[in-house]
KOLNUGU-833191 format. One line per 3 residues: for each residue x, y, z of N, C-alpha, C. Coordinates in steps of 0.05 Angstrom, whole numbers, padded with zeros to 5 digits, always signed. Example, Ala and Ser with C-alpha at 12.3 -4.5 7.8 and 13.67 -1.06 7.14 Angstrom:
residues 2
+00264 -00114 +00156 +00246 -00090 +00156 +00264 -00066 +00156 | +00257 -00045 +00142 +00273 -00021 +00143 +00258 +00001 +00157 $
END
This chain:
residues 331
-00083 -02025 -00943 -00104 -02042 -00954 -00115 -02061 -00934 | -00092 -02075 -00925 -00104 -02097 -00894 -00125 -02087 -00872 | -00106 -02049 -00869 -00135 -02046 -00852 -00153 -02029 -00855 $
-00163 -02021 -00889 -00186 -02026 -00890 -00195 -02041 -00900 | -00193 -02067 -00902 -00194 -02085 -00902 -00218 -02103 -00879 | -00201 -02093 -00861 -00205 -02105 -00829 -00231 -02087 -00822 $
-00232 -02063 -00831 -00249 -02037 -00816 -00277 -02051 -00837 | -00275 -02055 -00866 -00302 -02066 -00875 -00309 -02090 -00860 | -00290 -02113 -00855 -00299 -02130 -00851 -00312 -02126 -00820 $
-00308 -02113 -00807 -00313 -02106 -00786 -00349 -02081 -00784 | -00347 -02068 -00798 -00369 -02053 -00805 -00390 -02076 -00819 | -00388 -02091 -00840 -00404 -02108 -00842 -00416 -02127 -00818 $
-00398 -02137 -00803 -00405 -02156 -00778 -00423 -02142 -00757 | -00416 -02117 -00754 -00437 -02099 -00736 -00465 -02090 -00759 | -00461 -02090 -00780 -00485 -02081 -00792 -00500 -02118 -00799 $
-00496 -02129 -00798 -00509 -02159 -00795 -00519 -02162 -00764 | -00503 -02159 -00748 -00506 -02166 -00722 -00538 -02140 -00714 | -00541 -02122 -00723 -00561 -02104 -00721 -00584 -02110 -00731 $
-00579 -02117 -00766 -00597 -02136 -00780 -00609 -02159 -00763 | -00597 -02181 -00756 -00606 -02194 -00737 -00623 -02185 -00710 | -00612 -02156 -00701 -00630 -02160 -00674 -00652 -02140 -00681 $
-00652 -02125 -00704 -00670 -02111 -00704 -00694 -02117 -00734 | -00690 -02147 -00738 -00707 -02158 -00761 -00740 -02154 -00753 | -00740 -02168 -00721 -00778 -02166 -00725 -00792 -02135 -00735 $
-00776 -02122 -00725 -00786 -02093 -00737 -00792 -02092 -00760 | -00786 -02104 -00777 -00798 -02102 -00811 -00832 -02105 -00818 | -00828 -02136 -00805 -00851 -02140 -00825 -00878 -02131 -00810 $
-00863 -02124 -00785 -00896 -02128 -00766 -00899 -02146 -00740 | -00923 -02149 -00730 -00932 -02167 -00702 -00935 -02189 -00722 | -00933 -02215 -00706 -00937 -02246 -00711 -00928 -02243 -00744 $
-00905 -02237 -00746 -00893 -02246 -00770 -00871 -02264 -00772 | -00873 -02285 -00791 -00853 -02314 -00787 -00827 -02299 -00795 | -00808 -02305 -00772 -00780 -02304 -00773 -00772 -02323 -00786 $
-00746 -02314 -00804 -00733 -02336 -00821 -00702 -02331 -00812 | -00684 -02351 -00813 -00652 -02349 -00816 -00653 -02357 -00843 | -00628 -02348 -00843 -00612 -02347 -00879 -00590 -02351 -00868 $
-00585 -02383 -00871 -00549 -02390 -00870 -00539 -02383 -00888 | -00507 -02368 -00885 -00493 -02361 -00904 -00467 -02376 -00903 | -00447 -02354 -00906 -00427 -02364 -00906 -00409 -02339 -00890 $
-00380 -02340 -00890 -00363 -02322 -00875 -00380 -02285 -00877 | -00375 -02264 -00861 -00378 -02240 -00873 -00353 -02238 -00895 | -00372 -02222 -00917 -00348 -02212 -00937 -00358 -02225 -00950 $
-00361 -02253 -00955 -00354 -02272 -00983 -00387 -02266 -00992 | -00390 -02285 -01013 -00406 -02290 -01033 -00436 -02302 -01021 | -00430 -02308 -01003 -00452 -02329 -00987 -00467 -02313 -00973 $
-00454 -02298 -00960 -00462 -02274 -00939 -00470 -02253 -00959 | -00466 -02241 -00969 -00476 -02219 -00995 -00498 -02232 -01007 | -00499 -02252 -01021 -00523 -02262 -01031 -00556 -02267 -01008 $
-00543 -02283 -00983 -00556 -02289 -00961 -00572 -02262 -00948 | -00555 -02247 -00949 -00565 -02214 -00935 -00589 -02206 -00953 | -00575 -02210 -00979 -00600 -02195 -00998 -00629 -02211 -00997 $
-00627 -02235 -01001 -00639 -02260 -01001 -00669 -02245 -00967 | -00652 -02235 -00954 -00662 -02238 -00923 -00678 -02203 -00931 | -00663 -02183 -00953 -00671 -02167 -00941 -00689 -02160 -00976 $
-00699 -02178 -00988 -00718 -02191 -01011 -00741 -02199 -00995 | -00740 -02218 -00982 -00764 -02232 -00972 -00776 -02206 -00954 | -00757 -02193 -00929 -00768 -02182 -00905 -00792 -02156 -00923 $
-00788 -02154 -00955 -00792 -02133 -00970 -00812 -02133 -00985 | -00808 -02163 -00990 -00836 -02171 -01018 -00847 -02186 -01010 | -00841 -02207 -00985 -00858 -02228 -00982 -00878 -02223 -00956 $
-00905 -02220 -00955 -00920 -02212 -00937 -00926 -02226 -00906 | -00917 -02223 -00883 -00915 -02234 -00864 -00896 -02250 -00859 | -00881 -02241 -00876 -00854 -02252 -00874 -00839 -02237 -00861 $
-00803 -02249 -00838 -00784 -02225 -00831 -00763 -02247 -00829 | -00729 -02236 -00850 -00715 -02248 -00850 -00685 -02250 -00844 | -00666 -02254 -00832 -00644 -02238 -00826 -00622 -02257 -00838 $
-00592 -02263 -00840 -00577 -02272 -00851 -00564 -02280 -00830 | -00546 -02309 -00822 -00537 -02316 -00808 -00507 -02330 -00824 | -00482 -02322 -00801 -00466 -02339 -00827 -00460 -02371 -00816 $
-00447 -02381 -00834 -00438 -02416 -00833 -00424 -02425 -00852 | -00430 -02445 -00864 -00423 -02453 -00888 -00431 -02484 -00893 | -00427 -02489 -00918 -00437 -02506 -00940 -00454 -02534 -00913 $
-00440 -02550 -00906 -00436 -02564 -00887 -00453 -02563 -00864 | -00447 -02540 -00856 -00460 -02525 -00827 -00487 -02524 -00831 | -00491 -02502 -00860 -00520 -02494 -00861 -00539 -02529 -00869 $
-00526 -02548 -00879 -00541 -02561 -00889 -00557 -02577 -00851 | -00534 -02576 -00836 -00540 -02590 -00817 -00560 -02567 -00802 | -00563 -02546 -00800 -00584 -02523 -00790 -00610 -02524 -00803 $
-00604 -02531 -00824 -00637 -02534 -00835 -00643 -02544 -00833 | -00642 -02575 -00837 -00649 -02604 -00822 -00661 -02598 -00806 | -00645 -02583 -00780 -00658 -02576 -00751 -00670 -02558 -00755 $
-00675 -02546 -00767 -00697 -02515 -00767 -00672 -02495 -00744 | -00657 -02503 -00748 -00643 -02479 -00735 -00639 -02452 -00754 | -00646 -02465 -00772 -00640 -02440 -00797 -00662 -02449 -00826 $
-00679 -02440 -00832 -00702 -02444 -00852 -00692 -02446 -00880 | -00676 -02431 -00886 -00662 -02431 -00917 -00634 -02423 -00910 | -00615 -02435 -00933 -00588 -02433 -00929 -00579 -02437 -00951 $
-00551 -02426 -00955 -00528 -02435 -00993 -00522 -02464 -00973 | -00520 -02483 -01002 -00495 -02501 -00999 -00487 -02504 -01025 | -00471 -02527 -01038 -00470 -02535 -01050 -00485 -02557 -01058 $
-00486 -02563 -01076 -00502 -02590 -01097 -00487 -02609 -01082 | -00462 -02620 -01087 -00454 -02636 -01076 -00455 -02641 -01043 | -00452 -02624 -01035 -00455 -02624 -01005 -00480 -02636 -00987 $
-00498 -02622 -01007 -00528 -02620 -01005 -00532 -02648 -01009 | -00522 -02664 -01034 -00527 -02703 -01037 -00513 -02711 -01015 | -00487 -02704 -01009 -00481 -02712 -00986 -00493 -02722 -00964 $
-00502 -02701 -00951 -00526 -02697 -00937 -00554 -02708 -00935 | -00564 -02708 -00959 -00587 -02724 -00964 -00586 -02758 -00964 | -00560 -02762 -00973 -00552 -02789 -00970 -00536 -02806 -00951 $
-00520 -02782 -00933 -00516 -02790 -00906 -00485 -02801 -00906 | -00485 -02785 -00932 -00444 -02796 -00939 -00433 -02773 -00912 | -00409 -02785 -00908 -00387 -02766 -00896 -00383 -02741 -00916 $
-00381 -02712 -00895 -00379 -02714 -00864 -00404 -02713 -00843 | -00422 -02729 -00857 -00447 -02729 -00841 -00457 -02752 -00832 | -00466 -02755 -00809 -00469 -02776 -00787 -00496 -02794 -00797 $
-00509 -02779 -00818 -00541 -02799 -00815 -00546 -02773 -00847 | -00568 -02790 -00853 -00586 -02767 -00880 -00598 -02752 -00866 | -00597 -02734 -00882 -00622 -02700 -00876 -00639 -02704 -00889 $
-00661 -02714 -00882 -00682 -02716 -00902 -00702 -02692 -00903 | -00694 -02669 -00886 -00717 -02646 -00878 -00699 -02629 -00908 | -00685 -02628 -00916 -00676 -02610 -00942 -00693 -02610 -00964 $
-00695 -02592 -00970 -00704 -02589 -00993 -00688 -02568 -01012 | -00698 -02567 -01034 -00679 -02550 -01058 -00699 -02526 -01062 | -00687 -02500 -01067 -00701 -02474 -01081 -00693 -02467 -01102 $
-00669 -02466 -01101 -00659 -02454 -01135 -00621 -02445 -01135 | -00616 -02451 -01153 -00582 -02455 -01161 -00582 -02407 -01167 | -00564 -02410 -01150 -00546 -02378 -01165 -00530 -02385 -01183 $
-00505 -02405 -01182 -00485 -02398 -01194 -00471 -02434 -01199 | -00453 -02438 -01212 -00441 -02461 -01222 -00406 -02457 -01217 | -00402 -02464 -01194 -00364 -02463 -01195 -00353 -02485 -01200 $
-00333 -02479 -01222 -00316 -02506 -01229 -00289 -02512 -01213 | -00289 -02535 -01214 -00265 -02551 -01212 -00245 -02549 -01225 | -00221 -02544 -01219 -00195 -02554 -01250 -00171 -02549 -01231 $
-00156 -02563 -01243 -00129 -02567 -01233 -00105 -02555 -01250 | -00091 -02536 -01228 -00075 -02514 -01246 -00042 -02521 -01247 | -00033 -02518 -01266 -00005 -02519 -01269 +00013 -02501 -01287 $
+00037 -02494 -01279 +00052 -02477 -01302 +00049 -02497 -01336 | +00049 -02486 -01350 +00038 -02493 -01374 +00068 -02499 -01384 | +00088 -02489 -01384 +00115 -02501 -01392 +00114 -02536 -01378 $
+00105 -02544 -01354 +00100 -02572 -01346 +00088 -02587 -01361 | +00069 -02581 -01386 +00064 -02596 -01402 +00042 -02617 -01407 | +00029 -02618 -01379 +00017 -02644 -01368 -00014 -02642 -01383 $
-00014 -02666 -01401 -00044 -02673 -01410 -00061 -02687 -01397 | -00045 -02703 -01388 -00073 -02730 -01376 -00068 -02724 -01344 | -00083 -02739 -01333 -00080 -02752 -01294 -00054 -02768 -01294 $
-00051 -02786 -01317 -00028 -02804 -01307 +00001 -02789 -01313 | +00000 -02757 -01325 +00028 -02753 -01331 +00037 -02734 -01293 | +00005 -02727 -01271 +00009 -02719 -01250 +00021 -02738 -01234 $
+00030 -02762 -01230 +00041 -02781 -01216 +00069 -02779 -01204 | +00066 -02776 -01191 +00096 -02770 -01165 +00105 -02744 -01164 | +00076 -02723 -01175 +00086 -02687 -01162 +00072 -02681 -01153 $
+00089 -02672 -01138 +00084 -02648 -01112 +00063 -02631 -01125 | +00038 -02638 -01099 +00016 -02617 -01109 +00001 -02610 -01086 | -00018 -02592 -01086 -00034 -02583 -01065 -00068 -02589 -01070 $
-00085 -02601 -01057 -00119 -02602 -01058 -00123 -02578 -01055 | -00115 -02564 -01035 -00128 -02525 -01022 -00125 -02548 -00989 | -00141 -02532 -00970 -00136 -02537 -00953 -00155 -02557 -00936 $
-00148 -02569 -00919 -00168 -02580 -00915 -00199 -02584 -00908 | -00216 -02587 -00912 -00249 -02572 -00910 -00259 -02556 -00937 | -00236 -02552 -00950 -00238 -02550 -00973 -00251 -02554 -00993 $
-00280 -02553 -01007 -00298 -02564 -01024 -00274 -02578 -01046 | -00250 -02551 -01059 -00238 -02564 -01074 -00222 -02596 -01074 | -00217 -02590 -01038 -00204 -02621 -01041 -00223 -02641 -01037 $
-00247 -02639 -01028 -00279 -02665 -01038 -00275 -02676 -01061 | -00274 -02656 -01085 -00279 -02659 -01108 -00258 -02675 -01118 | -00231 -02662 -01113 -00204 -02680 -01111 -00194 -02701 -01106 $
-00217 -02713 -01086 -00210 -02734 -01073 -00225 -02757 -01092 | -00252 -02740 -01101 -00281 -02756 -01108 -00265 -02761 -01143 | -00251 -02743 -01159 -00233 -02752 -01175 -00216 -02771 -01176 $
-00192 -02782 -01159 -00183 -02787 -01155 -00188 -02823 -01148 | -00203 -02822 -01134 -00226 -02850 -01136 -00240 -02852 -01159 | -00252 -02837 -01177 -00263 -02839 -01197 -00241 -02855 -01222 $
-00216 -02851 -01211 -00197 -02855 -01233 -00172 -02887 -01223 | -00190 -02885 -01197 -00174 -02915 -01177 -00143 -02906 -01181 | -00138 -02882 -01172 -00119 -02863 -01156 -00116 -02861 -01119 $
-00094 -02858 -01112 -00103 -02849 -01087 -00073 -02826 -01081 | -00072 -02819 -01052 -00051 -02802 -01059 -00027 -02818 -01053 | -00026 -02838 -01044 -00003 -02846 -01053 +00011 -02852 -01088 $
-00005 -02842 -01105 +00007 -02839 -01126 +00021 -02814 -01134 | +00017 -02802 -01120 +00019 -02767 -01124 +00047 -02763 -01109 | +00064 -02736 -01116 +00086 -02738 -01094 +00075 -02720 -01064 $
+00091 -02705 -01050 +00087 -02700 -01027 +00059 -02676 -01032 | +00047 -02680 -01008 +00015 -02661 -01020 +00017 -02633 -00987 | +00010 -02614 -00995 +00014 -02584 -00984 -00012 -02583 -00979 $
-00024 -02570 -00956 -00055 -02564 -00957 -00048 -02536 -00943 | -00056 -02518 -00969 -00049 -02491 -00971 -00076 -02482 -00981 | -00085 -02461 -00981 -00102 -02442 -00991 -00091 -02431 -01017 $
-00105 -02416 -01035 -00106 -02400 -01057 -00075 -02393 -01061 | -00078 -02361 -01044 -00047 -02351 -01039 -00028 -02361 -01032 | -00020 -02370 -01019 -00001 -02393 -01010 +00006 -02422 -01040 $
-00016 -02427 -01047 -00020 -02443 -01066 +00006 -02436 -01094 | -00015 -02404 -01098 -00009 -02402 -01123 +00027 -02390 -01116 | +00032 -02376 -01094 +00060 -02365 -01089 +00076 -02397 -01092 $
+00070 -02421 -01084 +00085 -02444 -01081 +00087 -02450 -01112 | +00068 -02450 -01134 +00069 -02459 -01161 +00085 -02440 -01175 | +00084 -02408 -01165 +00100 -02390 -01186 +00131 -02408 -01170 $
+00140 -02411 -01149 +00168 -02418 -01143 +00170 -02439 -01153 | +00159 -02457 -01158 +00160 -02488 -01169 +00162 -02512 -01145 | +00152 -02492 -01121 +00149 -02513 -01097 +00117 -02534 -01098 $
+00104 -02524 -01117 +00081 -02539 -01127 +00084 -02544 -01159 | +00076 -02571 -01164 +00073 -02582 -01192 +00049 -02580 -01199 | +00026 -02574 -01183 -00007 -02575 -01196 -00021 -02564 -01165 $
-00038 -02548 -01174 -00053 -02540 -01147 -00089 -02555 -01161 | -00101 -02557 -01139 -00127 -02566 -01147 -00143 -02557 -01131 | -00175 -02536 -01149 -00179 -02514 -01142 -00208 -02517 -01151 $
-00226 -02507 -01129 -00251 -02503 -01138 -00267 -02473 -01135 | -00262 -02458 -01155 -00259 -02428 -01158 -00270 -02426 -01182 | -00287 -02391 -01185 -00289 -02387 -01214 -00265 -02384 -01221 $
-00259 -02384 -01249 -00228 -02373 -01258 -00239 -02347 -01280 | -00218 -02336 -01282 -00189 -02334 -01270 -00193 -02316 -01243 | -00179 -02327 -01218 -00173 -02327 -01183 -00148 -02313 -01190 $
-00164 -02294 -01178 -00138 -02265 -01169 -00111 -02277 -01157 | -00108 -02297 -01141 -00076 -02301 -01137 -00065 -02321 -01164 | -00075 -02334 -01180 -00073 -02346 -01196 -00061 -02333 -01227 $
-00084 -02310 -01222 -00078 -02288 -01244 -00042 -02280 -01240 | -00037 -02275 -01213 -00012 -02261 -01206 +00011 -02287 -01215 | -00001 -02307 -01219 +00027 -02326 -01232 +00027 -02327 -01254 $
+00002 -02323 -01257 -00001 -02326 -01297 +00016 -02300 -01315 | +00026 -02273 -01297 +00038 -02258 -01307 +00070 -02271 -01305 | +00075 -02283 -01296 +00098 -02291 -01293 +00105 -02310 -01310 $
+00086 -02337 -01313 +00091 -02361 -01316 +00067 -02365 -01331 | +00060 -02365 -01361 +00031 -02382 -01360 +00023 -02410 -01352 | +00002 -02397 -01336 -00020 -02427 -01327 -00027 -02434 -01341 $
-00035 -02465 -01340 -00054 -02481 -01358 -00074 -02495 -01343 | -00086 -02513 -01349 -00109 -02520 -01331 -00122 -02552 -01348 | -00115 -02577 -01339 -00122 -02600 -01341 -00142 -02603 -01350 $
-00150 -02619 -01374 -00174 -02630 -01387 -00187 -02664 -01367 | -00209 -02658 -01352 -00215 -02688 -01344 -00229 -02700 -01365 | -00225 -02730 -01369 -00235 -02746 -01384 -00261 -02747 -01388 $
-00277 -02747 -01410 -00304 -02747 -01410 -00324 -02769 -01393 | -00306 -02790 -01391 -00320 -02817 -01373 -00320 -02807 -01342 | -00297 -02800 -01337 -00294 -02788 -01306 -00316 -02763 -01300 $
-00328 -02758 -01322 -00340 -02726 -01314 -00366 -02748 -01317 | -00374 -02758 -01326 -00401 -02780 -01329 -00405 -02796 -01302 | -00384 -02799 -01296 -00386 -02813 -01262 -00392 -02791 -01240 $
-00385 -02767 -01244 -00367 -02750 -01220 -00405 -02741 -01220 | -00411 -02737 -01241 -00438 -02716 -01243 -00462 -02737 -01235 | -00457 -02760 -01246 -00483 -02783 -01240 -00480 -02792 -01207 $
-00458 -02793 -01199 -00461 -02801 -01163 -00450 -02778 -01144 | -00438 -02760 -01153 -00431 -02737 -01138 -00452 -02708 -01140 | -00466 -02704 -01155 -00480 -02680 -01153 -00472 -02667 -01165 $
-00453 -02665 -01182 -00437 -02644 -01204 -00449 -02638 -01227 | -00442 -02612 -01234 -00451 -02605 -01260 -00435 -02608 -01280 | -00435 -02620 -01307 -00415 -02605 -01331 -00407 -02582 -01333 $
-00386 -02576 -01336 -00383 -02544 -01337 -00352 -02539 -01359 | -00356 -02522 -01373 -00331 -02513 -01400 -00320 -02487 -01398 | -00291 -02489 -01382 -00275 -02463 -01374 -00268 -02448 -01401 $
-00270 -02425 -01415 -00266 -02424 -01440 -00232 -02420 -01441 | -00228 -02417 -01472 -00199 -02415 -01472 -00199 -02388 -01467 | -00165 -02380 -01458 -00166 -02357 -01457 -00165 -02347 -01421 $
-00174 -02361 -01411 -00181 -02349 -01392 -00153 -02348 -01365 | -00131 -02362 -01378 -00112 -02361 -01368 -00090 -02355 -01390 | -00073 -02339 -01395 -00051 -02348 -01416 -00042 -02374 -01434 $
-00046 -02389 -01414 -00027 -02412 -01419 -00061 -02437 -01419 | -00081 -02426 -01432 -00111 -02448 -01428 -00109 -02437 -01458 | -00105 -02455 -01476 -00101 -02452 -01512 -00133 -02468 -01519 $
-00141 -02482 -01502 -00171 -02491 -01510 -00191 -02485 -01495 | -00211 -02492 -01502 -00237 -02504 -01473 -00224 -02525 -01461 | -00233 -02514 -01435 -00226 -02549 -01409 -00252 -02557 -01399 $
-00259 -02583 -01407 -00283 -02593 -01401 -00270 -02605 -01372 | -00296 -02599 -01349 -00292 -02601 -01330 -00323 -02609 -01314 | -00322 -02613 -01289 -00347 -02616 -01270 -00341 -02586 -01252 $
-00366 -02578 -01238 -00363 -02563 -01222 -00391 -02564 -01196 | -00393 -02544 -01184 -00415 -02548 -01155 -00428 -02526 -01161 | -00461 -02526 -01167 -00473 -02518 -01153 -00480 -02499 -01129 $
-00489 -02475 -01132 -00479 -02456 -01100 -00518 -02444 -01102 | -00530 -02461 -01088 -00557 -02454 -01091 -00571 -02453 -01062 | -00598 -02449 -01065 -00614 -02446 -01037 -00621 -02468 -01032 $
-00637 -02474 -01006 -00633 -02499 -00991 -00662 -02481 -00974 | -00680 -02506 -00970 -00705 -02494 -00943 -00701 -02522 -00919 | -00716 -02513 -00904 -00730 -02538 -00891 -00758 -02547 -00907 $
-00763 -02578 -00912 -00782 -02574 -00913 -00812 -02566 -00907 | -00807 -02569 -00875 -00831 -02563 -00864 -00834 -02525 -00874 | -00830 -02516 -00882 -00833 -02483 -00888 -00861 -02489 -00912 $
-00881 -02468 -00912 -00914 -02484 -00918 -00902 -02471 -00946 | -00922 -02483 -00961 -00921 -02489 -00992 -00918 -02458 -00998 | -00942 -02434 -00996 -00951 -02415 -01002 -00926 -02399 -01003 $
-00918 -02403 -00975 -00893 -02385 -00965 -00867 -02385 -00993 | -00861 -02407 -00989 -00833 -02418 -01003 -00838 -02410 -01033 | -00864 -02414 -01040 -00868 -02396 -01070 -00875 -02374 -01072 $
-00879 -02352 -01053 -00874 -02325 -01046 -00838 -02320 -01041 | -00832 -02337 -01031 -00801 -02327 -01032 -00785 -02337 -01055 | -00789 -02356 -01067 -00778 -02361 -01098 -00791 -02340 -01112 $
-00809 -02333 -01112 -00815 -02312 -01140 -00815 -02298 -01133 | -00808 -02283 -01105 -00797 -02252 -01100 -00761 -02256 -01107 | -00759 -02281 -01101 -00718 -02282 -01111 -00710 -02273 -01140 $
-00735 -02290 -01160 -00725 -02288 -01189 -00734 -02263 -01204 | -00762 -02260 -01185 -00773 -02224 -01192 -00751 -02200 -01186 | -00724 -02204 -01171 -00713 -02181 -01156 -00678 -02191 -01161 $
-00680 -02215 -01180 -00651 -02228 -01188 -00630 -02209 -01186 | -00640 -02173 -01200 -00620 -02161 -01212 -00603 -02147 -01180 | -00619 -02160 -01163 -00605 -02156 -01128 -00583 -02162 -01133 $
-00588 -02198 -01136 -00570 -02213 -01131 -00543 -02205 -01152 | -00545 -02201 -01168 -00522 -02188 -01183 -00506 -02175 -01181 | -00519 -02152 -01169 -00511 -02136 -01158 -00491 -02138 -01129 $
-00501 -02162 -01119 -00483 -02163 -01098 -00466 -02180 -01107 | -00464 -02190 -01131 -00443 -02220 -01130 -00417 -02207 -01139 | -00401 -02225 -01135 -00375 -02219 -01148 -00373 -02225 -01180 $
-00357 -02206 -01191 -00357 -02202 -01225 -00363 -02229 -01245 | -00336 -02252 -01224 -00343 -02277 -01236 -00365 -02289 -01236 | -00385 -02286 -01230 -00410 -02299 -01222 -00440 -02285 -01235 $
-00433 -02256 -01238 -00458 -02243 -01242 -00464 -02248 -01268 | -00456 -02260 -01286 -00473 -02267 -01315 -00491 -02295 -01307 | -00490 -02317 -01286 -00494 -02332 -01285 -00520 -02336 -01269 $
-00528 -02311 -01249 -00559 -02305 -01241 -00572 -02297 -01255 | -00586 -02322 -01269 -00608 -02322 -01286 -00629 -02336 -01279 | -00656 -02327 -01284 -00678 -02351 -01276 -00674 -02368 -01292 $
-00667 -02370 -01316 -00659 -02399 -01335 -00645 -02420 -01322 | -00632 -02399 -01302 -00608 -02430 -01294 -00613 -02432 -01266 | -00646 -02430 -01251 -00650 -02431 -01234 -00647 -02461 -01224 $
-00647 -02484 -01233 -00654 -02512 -01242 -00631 -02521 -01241 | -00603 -02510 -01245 -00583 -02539 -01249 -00567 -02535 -01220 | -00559 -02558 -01219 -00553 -02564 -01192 -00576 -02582 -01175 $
-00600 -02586 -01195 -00618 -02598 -01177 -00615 -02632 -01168 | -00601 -02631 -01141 -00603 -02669 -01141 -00613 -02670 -01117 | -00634 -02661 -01107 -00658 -02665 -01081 -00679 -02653 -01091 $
-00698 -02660 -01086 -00732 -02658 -01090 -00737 -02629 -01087 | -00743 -02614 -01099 -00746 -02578 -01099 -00783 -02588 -01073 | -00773 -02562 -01057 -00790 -02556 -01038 -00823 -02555 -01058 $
-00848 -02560 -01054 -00867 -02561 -01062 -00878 -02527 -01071 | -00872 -02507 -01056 -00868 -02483 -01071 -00857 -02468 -01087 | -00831 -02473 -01085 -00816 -02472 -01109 -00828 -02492 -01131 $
-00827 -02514 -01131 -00840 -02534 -01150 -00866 -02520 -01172 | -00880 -02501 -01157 -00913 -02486 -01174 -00896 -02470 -01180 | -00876 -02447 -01174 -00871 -02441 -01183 -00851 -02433 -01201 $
-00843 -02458 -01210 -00827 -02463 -01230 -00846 -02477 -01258 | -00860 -02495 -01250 -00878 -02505 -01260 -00899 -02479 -01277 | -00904 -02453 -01271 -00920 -02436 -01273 -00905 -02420 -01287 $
-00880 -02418 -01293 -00852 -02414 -01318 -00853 -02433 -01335 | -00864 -02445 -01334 -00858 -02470 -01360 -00837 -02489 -01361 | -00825 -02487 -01339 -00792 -02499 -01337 -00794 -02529 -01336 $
-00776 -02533 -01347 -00781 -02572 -01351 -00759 -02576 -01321 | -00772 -02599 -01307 -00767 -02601 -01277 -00754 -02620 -01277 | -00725 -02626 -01269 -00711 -02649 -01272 -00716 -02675 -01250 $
-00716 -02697 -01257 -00726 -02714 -01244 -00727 -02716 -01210 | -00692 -02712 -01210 -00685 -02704 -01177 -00703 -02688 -01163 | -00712 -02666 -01175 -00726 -02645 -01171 -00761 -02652 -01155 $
-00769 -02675 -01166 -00797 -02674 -01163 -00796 -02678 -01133 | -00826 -02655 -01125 -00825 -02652 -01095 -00835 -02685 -01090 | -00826 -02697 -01060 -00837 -02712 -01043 -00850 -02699 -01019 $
-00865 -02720 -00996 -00876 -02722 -00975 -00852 -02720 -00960 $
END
């Protein structure tokens, strides 16, 4: 399985790397080249980004677009610079950025917003025999954020202050990934992992046969803070979705949407939004299972906490879509 494994991920990287050098060929002479920051080959970022690149090179006229990878962070700082024209980040990342919080040196004010794919939540996982209802019964165990760079441990952290916590209340903390994660919680070398994933996460699933998981309810006040200064959305994990999750877990989660430069001209940017939502059933198609009910043009809109680019803006406006405040384009 590892190596083919290795042989896709490797066939994808040469079939991008091709994409890239052989893009002008699409659309034509004097046609505007675009990058599409993504994310790793393989993942979600890069599958969506490719399609995204090979949407526009297709429907949008004098247009040619190729997929570049990065991530959340990266791409936001490439667009800024026009090193890259549109890119995924996250919502939060993206306020980050606009507002010049760490890990960013100054605001991006060249960002602009296009439109949300998908909504990933937050929640913090534990064997469900542990019992744990509130934040204050997690105090002095052993737990893991994910690793470091981690969106999950942002959010962890941005909790955590939300609740005038720090980790010195917590016992010793692991910065492990997924697998590693969830193998430390089935042994009981972890008391709580904290995770920003759709659920149910295939290594997670593999404890839940063993041990049912459960998954922490955050306080309704904490999710009122997290969403009004962090960029988060509300979001409701249903029951069920782990063995050991007997209710809904009301939770926050991020945003995983497009991103332009501003300077990209009005006309353009609403030729490539309404070739995205005209051709959605792409994007579906390339997403992973957990995600594909959630590319909808309905939910093109949440995640919005930066001013939507002035093309996107008509055409959303030209849907009838009520435009959330964040949203309204500026100069």
């Amino acid at each position: 399985m590892t190596k083919m494994r290795t042989k896709l991920v490797r066939a994808l990287s040469v079939m991008a790397l091709l994409f890239l050098l052989s893009g002008s060929a699409f659309a034509g002479p004097g046609a505007r080249y675009l990058k599409i920051a993504t994310g790793t080959v393989g993942g979600t970022w890069f599958s969506g980004g490719s399609v995204l690149a090979s949407v526009i090179t297709k429907e949008v006229k004098g247009a040619n677009a190729s997929p570049t990878i990065g991530g959340g962070v990266s791409n936001c700082r490439d667009i800024d610079a026009n090193r890259a024209q549109i890119g995924y980040s996250y919502s939060g990342t993206a306020l980050d950025a606009w507002q010049g919080r760490a890990p960013f040196e100054k605001p991006l004010k060249n960002l602009r917003y296009i439109g949300n794919q998908y909504v990933e939540p937050f929640h913090i996982l534990f064997l469900a025999e542990k019992g744990y209802s509130s934040l204050g019964d997690l105090k002095g165990k052993r737990f893991s954020p994910g690793k470091e760079g981690f969106t999950g441990k942002l959010v962890f952290d941005c909790l955590i202050e939300e609740c005038n916590m720090t980790y010195k209340d917590f016992g010793k903390a692991t910065y492990v990934g997924f697998p590693d994660g969830a193998l430390l919680l089935k042994d009981k070398h972890l008391d709580f992992y904290a995770a920003l994933t759709m659920p149910p996460n295939s290594a997670f699933m593999d404890v839940d046969t063993f041990s049912p998981v459960s998954l922490l309810e955050i306080p309704e006040d904490v999710i009122d803070r997290m969403v009004k200064k962090h960029g988060m959305e509300r979001w409701v994990i249903p029951a069920g979705v782990y063995s050991g999750v007997k209710k809904d877990v009301h939770t926050v989660g991020y945003s995983g949407g497009f991103y332009c430069n501003k300077d990209l001209p009005e006309d353009l940017v609403y030729e490539i939004t309404k070739a995205l939502w005209e051709n959605y059933e792409r994007f579906v198609e390339a997403a992973p299972a957990s995600i594909k009910e959630q590319i909808r043009p309905n939910n093109a809109l949440l995640g919005t906490v930066l001013p939507l680019h002035e093309g996107a803006y008509r055409y959303y406006k030209e849907l009838g879509m009520t435009i959330p405040a964040a949203g309204m384009p500026i100069k």
